[in-house]
Backbone bond lengths (Angstrom), bond angles and torsions (degrees), N, CA, C in turn:
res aa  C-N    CA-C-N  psi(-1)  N-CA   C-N-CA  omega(-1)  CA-C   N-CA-C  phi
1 X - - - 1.465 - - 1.527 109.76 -
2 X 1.261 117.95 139.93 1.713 116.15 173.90 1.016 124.59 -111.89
3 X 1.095 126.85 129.88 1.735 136.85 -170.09 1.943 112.31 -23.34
4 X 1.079 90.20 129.57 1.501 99.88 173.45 1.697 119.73 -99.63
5 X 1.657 104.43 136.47 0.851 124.33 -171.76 1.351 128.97 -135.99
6 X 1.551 116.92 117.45 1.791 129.43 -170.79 1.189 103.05 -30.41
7 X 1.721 116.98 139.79 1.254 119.89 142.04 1.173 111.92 -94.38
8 X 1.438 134.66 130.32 1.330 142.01 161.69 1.547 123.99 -88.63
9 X 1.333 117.03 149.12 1.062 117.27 163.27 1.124 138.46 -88.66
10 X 1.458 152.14 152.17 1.465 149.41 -117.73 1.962 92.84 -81.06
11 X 1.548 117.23 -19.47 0.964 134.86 176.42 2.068 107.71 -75.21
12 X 0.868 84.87 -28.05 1.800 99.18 -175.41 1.653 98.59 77.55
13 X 1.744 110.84 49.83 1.576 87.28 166.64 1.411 84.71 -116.03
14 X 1.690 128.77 161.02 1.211 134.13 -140.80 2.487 78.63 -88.78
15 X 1.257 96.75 170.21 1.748 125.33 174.78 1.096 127.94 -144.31
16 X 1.378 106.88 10.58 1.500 123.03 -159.71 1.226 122.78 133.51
17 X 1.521 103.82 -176.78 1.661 107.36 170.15 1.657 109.34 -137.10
18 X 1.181 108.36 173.49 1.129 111.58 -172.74 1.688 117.00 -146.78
19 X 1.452 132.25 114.79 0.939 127.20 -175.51 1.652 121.48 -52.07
20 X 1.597 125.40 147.07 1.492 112.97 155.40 1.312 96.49 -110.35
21 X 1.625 118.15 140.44 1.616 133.52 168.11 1.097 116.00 -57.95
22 X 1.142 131.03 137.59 1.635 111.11 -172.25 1.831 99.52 -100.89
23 X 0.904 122.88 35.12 1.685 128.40 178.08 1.590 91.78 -122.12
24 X 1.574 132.58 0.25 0.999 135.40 159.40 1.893 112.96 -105.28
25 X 1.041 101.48 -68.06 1.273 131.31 157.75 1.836 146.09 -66.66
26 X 1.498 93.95 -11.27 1.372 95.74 178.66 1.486 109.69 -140.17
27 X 1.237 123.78 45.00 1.857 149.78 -174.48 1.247 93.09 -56.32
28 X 1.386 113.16 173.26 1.356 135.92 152.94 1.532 98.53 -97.08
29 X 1.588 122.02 134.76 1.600 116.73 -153.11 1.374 95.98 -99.84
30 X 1.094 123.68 156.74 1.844 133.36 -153.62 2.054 86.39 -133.54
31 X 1.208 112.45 82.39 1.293 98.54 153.15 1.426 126.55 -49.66
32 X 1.516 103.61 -40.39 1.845 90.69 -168.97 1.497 102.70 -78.01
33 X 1.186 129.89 -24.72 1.319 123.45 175.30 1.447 123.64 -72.47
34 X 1.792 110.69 -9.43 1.325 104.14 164.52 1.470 119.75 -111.23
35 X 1.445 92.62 11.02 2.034 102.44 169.32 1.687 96.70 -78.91
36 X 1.411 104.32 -56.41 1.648 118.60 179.85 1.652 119.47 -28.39
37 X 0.956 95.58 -56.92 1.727 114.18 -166.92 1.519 86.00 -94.81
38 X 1.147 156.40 -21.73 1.839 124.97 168.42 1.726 99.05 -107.22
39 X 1.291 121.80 -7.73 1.614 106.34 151.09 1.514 109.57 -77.55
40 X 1.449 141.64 -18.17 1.452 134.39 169.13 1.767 102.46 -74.57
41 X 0.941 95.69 -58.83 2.071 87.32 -179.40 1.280 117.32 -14.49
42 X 1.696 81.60 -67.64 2.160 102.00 -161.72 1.527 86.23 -56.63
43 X 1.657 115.75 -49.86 1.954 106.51 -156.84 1.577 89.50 -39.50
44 X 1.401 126.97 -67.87 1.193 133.23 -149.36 1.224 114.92 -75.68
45 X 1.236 112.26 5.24 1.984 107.87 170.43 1.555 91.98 -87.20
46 X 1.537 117.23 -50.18 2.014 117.64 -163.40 1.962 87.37 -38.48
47 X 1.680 106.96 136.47 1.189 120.55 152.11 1.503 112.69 -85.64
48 X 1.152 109.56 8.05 1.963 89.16 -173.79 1.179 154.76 38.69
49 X 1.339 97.73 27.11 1.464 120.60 -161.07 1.897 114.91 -85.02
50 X 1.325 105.41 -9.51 1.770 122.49 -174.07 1.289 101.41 -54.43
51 X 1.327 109.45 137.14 1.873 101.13 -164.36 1.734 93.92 -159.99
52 X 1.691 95.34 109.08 2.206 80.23 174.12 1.964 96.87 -103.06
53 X 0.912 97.28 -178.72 1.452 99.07 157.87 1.534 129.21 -101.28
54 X 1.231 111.84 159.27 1.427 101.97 -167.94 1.641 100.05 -103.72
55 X 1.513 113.97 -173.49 1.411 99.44 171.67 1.401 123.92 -62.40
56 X 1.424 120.84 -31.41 1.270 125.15 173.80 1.355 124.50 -36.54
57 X 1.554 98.11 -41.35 1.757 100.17 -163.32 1.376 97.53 -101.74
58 X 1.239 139.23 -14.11 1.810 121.70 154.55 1.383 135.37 -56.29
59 X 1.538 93.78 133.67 1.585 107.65 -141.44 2.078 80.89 -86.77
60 X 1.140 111.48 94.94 1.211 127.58 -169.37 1.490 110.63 -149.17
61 X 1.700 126.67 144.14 1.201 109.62 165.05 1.471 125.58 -67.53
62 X 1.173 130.21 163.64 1.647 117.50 -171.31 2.116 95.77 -118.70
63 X 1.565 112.86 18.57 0.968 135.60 171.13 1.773 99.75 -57.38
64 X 1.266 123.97 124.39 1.083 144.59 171.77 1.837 102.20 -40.77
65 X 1.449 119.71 127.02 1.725 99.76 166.95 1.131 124.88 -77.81
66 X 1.309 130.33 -14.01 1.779 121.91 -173.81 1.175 79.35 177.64
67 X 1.737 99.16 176.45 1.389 107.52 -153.46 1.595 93.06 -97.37
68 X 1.719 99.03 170.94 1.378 99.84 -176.67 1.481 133.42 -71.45
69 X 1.406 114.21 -16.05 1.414 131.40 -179.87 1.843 112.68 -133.24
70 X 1.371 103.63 149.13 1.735 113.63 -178.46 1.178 118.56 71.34
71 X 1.652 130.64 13.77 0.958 116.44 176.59 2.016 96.15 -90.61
72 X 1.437 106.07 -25.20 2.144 105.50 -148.72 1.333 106.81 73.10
73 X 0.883 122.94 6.01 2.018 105.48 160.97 1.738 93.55 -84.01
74 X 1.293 118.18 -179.66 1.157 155.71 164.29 1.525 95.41 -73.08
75 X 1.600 112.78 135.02 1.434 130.06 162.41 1.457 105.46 -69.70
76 X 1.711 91.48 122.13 2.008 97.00 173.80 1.536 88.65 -153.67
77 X 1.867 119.55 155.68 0.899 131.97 151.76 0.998 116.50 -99.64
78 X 1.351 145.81 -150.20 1.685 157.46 -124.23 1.899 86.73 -52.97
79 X 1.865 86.76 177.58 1.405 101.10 168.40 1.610 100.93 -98.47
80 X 1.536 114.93 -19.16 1.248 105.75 174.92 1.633 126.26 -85.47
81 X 1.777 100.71 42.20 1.605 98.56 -172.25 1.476 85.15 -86.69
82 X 1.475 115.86 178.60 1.448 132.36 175.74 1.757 113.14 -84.01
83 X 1.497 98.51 -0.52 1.359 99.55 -176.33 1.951 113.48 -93.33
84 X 1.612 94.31 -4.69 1.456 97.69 -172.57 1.422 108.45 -109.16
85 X 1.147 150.77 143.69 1.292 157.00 -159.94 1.401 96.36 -89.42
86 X 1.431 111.61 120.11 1.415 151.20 -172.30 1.834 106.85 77.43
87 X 1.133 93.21 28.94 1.736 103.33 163.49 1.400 114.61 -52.70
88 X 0.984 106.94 -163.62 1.526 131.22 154.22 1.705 127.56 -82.15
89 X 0.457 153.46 179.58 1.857 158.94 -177.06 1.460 116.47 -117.03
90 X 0.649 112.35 124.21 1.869 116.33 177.11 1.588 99.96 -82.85
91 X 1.009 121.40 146.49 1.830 122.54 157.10 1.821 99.50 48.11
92 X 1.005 127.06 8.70 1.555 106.62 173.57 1.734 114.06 -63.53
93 X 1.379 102.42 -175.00 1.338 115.18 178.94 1.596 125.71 -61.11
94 X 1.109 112.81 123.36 1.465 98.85 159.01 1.258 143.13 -128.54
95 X 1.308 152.69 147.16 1.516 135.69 -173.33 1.434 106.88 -31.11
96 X 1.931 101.57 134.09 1.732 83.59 179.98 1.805 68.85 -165.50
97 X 1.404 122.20 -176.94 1.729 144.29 -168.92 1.015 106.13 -115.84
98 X 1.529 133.91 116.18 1.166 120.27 171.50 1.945 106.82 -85.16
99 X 0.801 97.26 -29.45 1.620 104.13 -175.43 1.288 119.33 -35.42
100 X 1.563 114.25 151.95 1.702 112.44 -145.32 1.702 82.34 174.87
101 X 1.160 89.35 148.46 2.093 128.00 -153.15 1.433 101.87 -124.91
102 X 1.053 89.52 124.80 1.792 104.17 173.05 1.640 101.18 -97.96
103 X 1.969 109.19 149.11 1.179 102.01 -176.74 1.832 88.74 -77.01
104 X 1.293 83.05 -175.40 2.404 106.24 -172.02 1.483 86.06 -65.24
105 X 1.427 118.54 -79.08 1.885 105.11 -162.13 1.374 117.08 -74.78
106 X 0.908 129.99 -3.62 1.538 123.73 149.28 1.767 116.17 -65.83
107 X 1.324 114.97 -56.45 1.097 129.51 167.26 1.786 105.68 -32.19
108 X 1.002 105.99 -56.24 1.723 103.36 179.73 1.192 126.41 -76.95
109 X 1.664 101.81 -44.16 1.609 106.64 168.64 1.743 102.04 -36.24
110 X 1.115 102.57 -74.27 1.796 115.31 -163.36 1.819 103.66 -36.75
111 X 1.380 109.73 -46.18 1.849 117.91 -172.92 1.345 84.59 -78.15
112 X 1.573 145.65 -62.90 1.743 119.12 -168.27 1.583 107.58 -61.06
113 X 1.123 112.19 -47.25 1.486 90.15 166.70 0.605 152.61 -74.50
114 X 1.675 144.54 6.15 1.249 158.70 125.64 1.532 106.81 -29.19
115 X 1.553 96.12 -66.64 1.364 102.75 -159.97 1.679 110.79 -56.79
116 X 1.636 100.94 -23.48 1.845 107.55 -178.67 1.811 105.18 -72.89
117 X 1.358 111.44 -29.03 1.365 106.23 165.54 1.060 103.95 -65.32
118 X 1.672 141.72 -92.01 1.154 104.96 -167.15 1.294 160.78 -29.87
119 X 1.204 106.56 -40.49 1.707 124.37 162.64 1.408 116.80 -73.69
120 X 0.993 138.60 9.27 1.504 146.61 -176.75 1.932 85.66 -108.47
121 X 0.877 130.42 -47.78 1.254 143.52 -159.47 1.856 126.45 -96.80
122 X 1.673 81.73 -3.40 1.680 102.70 176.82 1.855 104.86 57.42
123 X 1.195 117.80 36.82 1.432 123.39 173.83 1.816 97.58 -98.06
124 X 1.182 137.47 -0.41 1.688 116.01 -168.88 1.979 85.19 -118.00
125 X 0.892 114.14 140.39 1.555 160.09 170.64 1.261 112.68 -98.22
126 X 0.873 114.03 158.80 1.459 142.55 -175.96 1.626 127.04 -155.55
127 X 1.530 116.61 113.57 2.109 108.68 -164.66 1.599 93.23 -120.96
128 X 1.079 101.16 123.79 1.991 87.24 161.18 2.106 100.11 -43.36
129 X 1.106 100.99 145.40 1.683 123.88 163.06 2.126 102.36 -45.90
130 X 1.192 114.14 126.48 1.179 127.65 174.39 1.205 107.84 -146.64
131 X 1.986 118.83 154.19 1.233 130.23 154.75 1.348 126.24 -137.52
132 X 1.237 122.86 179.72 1.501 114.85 171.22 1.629 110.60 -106.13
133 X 1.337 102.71 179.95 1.333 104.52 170.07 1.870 112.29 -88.10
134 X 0.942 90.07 -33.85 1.697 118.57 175.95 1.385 131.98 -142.84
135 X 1.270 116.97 126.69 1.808 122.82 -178.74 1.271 92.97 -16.44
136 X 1.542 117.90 139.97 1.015 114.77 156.63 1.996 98.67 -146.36
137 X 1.444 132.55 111.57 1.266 96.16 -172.90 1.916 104.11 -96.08
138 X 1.667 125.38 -3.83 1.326 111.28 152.88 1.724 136.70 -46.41
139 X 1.395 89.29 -45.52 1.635 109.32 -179.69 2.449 97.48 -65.42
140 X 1.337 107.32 -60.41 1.083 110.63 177.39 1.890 117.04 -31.42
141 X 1.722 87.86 -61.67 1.796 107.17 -174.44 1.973 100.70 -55.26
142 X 1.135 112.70 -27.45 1.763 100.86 -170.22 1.421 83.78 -87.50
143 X 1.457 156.30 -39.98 1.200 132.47 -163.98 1.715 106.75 -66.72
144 X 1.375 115.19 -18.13 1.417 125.59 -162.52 1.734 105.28 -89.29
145 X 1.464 95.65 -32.44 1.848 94.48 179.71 1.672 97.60 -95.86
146 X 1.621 137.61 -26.03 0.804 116.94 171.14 1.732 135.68 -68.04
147 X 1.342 96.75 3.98 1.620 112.09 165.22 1.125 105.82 -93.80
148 X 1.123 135.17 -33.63 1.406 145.00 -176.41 1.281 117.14 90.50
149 X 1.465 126.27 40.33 1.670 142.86 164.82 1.655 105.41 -99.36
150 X 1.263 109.13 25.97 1.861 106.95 171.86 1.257 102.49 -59.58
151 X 1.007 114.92 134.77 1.987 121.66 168.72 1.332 98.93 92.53
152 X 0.983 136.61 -22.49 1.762 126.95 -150.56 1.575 93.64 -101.40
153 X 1.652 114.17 168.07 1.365 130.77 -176.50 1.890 85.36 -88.62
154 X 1.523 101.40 134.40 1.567 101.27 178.90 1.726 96.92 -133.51
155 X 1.620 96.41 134.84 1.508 91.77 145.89 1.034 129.56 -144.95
156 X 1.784 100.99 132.92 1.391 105.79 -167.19 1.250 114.86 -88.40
157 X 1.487 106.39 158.46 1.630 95.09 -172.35 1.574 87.49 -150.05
158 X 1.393 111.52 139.16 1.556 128.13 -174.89 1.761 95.78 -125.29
159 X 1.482 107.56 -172.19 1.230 101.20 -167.60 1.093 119.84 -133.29
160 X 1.637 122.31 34.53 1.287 131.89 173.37 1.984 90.52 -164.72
161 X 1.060 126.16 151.83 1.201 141.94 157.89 1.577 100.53 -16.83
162 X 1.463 127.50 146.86 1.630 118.09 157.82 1.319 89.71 -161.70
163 X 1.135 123.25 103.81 1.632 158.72 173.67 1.984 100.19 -54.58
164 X 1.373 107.27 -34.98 1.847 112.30 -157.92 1.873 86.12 -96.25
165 X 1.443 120.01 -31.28 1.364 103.97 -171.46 1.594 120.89 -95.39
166 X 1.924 97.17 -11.15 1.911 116.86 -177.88 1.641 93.65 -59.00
167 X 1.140 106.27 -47.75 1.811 128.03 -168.72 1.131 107.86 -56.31
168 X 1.311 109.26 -42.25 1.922 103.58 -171.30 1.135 101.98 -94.07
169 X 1.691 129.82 -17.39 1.705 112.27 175.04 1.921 102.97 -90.49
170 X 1.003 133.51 -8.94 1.225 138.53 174.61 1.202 133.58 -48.44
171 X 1.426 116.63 -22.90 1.481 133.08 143.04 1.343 127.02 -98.52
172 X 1.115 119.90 38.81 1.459 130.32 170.29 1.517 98.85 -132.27
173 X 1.201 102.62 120.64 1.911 108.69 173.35 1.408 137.88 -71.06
174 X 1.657 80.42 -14.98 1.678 75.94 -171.06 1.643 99.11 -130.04
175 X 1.428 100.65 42.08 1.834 132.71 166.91 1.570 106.97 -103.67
176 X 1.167 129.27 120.76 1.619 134.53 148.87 1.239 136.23 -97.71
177 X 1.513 141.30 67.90 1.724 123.48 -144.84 1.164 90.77 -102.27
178 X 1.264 88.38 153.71 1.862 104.05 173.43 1.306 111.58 -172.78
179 X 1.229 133.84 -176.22 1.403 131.43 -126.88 1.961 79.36 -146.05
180 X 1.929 106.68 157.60 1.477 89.30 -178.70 1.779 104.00 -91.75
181 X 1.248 124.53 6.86 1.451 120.56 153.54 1.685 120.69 -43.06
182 X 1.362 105.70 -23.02 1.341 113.44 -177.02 1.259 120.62 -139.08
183 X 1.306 112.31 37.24 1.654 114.45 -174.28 1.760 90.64 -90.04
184 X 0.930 109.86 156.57 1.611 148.55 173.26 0.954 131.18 -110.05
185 X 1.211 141.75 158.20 1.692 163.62 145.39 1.812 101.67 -45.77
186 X 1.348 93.65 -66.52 1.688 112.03 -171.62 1.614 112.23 -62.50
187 X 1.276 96.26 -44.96 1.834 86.93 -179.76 1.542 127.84 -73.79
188 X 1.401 98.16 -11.38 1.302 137.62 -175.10 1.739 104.47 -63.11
189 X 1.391 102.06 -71.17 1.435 149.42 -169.61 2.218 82.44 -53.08
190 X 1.317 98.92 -70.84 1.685 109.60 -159.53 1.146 84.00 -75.30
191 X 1.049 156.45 148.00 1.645 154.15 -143.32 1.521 116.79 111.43
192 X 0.952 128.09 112.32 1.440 116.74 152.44 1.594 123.64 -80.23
193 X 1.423 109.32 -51.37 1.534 108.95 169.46 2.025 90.16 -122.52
194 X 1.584 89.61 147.49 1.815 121.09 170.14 1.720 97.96 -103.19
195 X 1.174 110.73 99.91 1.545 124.07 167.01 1.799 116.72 -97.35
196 X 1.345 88.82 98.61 1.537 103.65 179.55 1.560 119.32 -76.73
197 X 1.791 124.40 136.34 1.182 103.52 149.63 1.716 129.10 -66.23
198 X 1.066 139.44 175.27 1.568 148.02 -177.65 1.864 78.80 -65.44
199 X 1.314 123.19 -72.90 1.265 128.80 -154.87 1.417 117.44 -67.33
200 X 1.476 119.21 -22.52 1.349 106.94 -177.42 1.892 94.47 -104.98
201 X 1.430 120.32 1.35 1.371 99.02 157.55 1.417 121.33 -99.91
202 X 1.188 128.26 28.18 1.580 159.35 -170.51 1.440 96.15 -113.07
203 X 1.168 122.66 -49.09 1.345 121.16 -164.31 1.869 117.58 -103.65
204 X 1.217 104.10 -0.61 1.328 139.19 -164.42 1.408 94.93 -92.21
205 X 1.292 114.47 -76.87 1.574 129.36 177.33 1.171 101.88 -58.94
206 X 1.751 141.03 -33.07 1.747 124.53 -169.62 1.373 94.75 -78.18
207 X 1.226 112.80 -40.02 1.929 116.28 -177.21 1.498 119.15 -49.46
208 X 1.175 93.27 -30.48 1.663 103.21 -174.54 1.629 109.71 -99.09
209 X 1.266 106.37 -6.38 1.995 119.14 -177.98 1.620 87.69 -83.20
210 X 1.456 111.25 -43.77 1.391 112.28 -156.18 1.511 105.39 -75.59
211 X 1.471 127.87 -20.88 1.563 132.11 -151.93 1.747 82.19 -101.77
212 X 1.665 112.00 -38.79 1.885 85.31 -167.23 1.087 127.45 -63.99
């Protein structure tokens, strides 16, 4: 059986409870699988865009500077060698991908175990499903202290896209919403409390009935 946990209402007075599975929630925790998956994130945020030029591409003559013997200087060709100041670059940077793929059961290990930290730690929540009629991020912020995650890094996570509730946490900083099409390891991880709707942790657990 896995620890049970209140559902509250948008008011934060409890409506129930709601089990977490512990084959979601109650893992044996895989540090290296959750170093893995938030060292892949960051790889995949770098744009890679660092770019020097090489000698090739300095708009320089590649005309020899003086001759090779009788002058007493030091033997050098072009001005665009890397040895002359505003040369070219030896070994600098160049456009390149940092991006990099986790295999599938590692990939999950790392997200159940996150998620078992949190719940080991009384950080995952549970709200009955709510919306507005219109952005509102005051109306949003009282559903957030009426759980009692005021001050804390939260992420909420509902269980289909909701365009009217992204809007109202969007001026609150230390709000993350997102949908479980896009839940993560990492956002997971940077979190202080994981605030679930009733429905997308319903649909959370069938997703994961359906993958074992």
């Amino acid at each position: 059986m896995g620890a049970q946990v209140e559902v509250l209402n948008s008011e934060g007075q409890a409506s129930g409870s709601v089990e977490l599975p512990d084959d979601l929630f109650g893992i044996e925790v895989s540090e290296y699988a959750l170093y893995r998956a938030v060292v892949a994130y960051e790889a995949n945020q770098r744009q890679g865009t660092a770019s020097t030029k090489t000698r090739s591409e300095i708009a320089r003559t590649s005309k020899k500077h003086h001759r090779q013997k009788g002058t007493g200087w030091a033997r050098r060709g072009s001005l665009r060698s890397p040895l002359v100041r505003g040369g070219g670059v030896a070994f600098g940077p160049q456009p390149r991908s940092y991006s990099t793929q986790l295999p599938k059961a590692l990939k999950r290990l790392a997200f159940r175990s996150a998620l078992t930290v949190k719940g080991a730690q009384g950080q995952v929540k549970v709200v009955d499903a709510f919306d507005f009629e219109e952005p509102s991020t005051k109306s949003f912020q009282k559903v957030i202290e009426a759980c009692g995650l005021k001050g804390q890094k939260v992420l909420f996570v509902t269980a289909e896209n909701a365009p009217v509730l992204v809007k109202s946490s969007r001026n609150l900083p230390k709000v993350n919403a997102t949908h479980l099409g896009s839940l993560g390891t990492y956002e997971v991880v940077r979190a202080d409390a994981v605030l679930f709707t009733r429905q997308a942790l319903d649909s959370l657990v069938e997703a994961h009935g359906q993958k074992s």
